[in-house]
N, C-alpha and C positions, 0 to 999 in steps of 0.2 A: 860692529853692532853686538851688542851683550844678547843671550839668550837666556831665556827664562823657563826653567823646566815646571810645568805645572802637575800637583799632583791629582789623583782622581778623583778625593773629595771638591779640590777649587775648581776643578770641570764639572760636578754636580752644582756646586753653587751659582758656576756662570751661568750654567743652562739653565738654569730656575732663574737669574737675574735677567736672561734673554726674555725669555718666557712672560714672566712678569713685567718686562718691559712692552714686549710686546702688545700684551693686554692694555697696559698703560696708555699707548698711543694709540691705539685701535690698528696694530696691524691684524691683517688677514693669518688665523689660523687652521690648520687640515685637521675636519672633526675626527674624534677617535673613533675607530672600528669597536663596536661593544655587541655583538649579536655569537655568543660563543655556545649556546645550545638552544632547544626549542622556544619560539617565543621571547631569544633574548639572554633572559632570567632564570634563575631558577623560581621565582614566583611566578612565572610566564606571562606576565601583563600584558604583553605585546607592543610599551611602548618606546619610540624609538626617538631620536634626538636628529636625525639624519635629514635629507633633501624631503622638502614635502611638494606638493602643485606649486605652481608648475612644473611637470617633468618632462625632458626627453631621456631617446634612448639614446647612452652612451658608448657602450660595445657591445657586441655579442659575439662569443666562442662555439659556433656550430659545428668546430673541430672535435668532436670528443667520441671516440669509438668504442662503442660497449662491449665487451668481452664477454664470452662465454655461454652457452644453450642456451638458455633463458634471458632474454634482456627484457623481459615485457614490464620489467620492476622499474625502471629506468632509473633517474639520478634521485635519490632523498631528498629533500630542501636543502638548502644549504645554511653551515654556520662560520664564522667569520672572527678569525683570530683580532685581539689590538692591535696586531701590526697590518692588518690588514688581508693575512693569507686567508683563501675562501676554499672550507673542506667539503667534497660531497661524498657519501655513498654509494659508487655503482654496484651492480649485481654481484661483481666478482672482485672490486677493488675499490680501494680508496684511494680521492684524488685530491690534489693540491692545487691551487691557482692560484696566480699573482693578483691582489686587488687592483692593482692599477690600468691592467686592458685583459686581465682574463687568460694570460699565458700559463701554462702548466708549472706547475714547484716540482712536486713528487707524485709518485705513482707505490700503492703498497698492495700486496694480493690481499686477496679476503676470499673464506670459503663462501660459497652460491648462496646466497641469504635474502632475505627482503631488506631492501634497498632505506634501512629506517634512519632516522636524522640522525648522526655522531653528535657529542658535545668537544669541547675544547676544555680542560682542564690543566692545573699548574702544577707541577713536582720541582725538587729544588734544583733538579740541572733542566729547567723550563718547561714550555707545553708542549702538552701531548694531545693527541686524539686519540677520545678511548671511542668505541664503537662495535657492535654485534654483529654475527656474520653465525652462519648456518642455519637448518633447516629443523634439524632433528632428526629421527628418525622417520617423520611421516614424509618426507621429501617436499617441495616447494608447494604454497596453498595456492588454490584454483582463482582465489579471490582476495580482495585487499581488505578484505574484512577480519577481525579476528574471530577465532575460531574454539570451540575445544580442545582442553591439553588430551592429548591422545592416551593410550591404556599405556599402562605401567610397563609392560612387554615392548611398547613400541618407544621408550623415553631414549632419550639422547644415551649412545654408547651400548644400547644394548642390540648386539647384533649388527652393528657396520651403519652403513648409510650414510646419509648427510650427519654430521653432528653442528650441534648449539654451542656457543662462547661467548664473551666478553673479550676484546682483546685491546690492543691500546699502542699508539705509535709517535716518533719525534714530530713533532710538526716540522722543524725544517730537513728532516731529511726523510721520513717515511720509514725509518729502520722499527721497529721492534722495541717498544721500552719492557717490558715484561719479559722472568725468565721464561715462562708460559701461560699462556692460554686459561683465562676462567672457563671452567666446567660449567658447563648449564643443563640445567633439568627440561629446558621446555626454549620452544621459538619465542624469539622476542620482534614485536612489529610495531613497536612503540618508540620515540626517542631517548635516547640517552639522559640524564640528568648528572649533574654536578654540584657540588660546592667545594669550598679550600679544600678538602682534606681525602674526598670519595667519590664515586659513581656508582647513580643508581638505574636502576632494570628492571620492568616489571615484565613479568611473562604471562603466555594464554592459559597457562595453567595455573594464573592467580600468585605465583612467588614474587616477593620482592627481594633483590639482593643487591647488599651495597658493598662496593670494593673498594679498597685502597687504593688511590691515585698512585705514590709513587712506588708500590711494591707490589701491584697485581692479586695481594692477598685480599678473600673475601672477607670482610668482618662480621655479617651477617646474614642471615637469609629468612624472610617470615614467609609464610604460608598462609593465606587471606581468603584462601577456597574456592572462589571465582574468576573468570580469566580478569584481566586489569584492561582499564579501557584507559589509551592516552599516555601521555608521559607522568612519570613521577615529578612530584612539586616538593620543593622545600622552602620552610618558614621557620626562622626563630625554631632551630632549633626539632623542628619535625619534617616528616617524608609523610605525604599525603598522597593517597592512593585513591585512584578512582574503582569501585568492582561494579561488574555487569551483573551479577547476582543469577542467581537462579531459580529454579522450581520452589524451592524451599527455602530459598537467599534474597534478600530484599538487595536492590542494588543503592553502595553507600561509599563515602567518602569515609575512609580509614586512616587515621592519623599516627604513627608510627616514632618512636621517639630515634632521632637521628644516629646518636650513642650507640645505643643498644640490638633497638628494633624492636622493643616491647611497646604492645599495642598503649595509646593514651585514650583514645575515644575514638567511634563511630557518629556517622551521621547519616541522615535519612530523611524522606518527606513522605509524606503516606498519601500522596495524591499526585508523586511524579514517578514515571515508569524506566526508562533502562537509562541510567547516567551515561554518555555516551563519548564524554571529554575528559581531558587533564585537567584537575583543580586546578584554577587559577586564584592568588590572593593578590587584593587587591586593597589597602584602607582600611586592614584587618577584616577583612569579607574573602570567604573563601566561596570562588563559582565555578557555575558549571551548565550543561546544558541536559536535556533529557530528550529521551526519541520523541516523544508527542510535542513538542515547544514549548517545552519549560525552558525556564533563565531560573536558576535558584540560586539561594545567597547563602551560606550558615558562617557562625561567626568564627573568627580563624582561632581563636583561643580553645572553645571549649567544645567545637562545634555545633553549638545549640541554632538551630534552624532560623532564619530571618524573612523569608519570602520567598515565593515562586510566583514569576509572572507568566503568561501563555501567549506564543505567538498564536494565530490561526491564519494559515495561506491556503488558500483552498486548491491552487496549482500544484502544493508539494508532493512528492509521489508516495504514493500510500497512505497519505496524510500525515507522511511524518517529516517536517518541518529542519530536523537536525537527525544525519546520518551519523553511524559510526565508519570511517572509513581508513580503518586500519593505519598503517604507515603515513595517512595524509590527515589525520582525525584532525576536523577543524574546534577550536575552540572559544570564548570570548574575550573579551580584550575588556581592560577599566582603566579609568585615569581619572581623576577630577571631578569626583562625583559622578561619575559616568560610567554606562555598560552596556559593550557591543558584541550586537552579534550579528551573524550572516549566517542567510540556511540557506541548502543547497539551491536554489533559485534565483538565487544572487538578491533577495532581500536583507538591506541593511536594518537593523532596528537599533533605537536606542533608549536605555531607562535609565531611572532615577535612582543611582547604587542605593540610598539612605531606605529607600522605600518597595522599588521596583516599578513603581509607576514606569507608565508608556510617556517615553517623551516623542516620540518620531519614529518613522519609519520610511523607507526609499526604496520602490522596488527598479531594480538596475534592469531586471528582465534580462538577464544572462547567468547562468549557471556558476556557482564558484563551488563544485566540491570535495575539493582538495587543499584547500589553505586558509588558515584564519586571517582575519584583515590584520593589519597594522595601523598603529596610531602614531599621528604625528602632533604634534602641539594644536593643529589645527584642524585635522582635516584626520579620516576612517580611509584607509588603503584597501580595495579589496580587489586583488588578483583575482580575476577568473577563467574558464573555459577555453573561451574565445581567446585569450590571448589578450585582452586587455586589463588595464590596471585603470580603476577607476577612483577619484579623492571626491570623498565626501564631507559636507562638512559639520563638525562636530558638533555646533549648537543649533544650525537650522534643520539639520537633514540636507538639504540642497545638493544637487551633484553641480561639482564647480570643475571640475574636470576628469577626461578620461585622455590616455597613452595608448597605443597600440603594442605591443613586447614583439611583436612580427612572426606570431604563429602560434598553434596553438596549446590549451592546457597549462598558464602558466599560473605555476606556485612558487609556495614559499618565500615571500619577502623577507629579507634578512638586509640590516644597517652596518653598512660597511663604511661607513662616514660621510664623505662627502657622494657615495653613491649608496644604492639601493640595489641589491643581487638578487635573482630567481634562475626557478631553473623552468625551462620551455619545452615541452615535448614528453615522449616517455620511451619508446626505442630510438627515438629519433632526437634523444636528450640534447638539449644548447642549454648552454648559462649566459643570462644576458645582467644587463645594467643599468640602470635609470639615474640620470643628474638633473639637478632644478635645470630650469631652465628659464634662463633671464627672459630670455623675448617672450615665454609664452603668455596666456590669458586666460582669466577664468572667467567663469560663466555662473549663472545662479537661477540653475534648472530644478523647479523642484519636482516629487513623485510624483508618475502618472497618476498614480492612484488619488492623489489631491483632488480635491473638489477647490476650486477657486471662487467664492462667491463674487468678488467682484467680474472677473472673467463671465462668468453665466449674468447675471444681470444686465451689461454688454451688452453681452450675445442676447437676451431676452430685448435688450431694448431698441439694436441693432435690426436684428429680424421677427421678432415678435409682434411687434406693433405697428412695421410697415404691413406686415401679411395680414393682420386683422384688418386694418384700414382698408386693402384692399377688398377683402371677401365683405366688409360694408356695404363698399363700392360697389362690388358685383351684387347683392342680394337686393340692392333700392331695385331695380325696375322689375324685378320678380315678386320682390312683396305689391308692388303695383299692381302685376298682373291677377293675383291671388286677393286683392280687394282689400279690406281695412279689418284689423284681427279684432276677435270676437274677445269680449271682457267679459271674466264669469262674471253671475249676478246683474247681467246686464236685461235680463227678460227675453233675449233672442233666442230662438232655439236652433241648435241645427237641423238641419234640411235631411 
């Protein structure tokens, strides 16, 4: 038999001719893993290509032991390499897991930090995890909310303590790809961001700093004045920033040019109060949400203002409809003319991205507030509290199905192909997994909150008109006893 030595261009082209055949014939393909930082994206859409309803659960890893004083931060969301590897942040390390049943890759230390989502980035000897770790020097915050950057005496490096960084590691082995450590001025509780070439950081004391993916050098750092709420967003060429503003700071979406970091425009509504999420662009629409239930829209070019809509939930606590909540800040999701969102109450709403109109709403009556939903082609994902994951659906409102994750607190939906990853717990962290599920069913329940007029008309004509009938019934022999009723104008008088 002759052998044939193939060279590694003709193995590129078979495997594109496999590929291509494949599709040809409709063989079964394994969707790719694409969820490599918050929401996905660097536009943070939230939307996903992966298993929608029906789902079950496919594995869970309740093996995973938190290191170190403080575990009360537990595991970050998770984000999920193309090949499939799923990274989280514990309190004291970064961890690795196999996508296919959730077995450990690598294990890397991390100084005591809040627990914030890593991104997944490329350099030319492969990907890395870049990801934040330390405190600063004010030491670990009491609450998952951000906070004020602390006095200049207490900043990162002066005088010992906890310190702040940027640091960044191989994805298949956990080593160290940096000679060292980004210096940081202030705690970061916000996700990582990414594109080709950088990662960006925004910190409680308002910096943005973007570093070089494959050399750990800073290329830049702005100063914005207010702490940053959410992750950093990038669009054609800009980092948009969300600031909480202050006494004298209107809070506003800041567009930063990617290059440089020289500011390009501001934006603002003068009738929404603390922006409380990472811009999301969506269809040229840059969103976002505000503590009273605003949904606002400005346009991603210039940022010139386009709309605010107002939920109003009378159950939400304080009256405030959308929390900031630090390391787990939820944010909305758009796709298709479409924009979702969920406040902490586990109400779904959905509007009209061109306008902001109210198309629906769905109240789940379970708390979600730690993660933003996810979108499927079809159906609105929204992890909550309880531990379950509930699909909504995206034109009716309708809930068509809910999953149980088997315990509670669960966040962070992240598309790992043919599955779906969260992480459950918070000292008590598991990562679990969700696949379609052939046998399951759905259902076409819609919000309590619904008035069904056919429903009440029923029910009016069900019970309504047999009980009058009745009290007819009952009132003849009493009008009998009481004599024949008196017609005014009739000349009789009463007695």
């Amino acid at each position: 038999m002759r052998l044939f030595h193939l060279s590694r261009a003709p193995h590129r082209s078979l495997a594109v001719a496999s590929i291509t055949l494949a599709i040809v014939v409709g063989g079964p393909l394994a969707a790719l893993a694409d969820w490599v930082q918050f929401q996905g994206g660097g536009s943070h859409d939230g939307l996903s290509d992966g298993p929608s309803a029906p789902l079950a659960l496919a594995w869970t890893n309740a093996d995973i032991k938190l290191e170190g004083t403080d575990t009360s931060g537990g595991l970050s969301s998770p984000v999920v390499a193309e090949d499939g590897t799923i990274v989280v942040v514990a309190p004291t390390a970064v961890l690795g897991f196999d996508g296919g049943d959730g077995s450990p890759v690598f294990s890397a230390g991390r100084d005591l930090g809040p627990s914030s989502q890593p991104a997944i980035g490329r350099t030319p000897e492969g990907p890395i995890v870049v990801f934040t770790e330390g405190f600063g020097n004010g030491g670990p915050a009491s609450t998952g909310s951000v906070t004020a950057s602390p006095s200049p005496s207490a900043q990162a490096g002066a005088g010992g303590g906890f310190d702040s960084h940027m640091n960044a590691v191989d994805l298949a082995t956990g080593k160290p790809v940096w000679g060292s450590r980004v210096q940081l001025q202030d705690v970061v509780q916000t996700p990582v961001a990414v594109d080709q070439t950088s990662a960006y950081i925004g910190d409680v004391g308002g910096r943005v700093t973007a570093v070089d993916l494959a050399s750990g050098e800073v290329r830049w750092t702005k100063d914005l004045g207010t702490p940053i709420a959410g992750a950093i967003t990038l669009d054609a060429g800009l980092v948009l920033a969300t600031t909480l503003g202050g006494q004298q700071q209107p809070s506003e979406i800041v567009a930063l040019d990617a290059e440089s970091g020289d500011e390009q425009w501001r934006a603002a509504a003068e009738d929404a109060s603390n922006l409380v999420t990472a811009p999301v662009v969506a269809d040229g629409r840059v969103l976002t949400l505000d503590a009273l239930g605003g949904v606002l829209a400005f346009d991603a070019g210039d940022g010139r203002f386009l709309w605010r809509s107002e939920v109003i939930n009378p159950i939400s606590p304080r009256g405030q409809p959308f929390l900031l909540q630090g390391v787990g800040a939820p944010a909305p999701v758009s796709a298709d003319g479409q924009v979702f969102a969920v406040d902490v109450t586990g109400r779904v709403y959905a509007f009209e991205a061109e306008t902001g109109a109210a198309l629906w709403d769905h109240a789940l009556n379970d708390p979600s507030h730690f993660s933003p939903p996810l979108l499927t082609d079809d159906h609105v994902l929204v992890p909550t509290d309880s531990g379950t994951v509930y699909a909504v659906d995206r034109r009716s409102g309708h809930l068509v199905f809910r999953v149980d994750g088997g315990g509670t607190f669960l966040r962070g939906l992240a598309d790992a192909g043919d599955l779906l990853i969260a992480i459950r717990g918070f000292e008590n962290a598991a990562l679990v997994a969700f696949e379609a599920d052939a046998t399951g069913r759905l259902t076409d329940e819609p919000s309590p909150t619904t008035i069904d007029i056919g429903k009440l008309l029923t029910g009016f004509l069900l019970g309504g008109v047999p009980t009058g009938f009745v009290v007819l019934l009952l009132a003849r022999p009493l009008q009998r006893r009481l004599g024949p009723a008196i017609v005014p104008g009739s000349g009789e008088e009463s007695v």
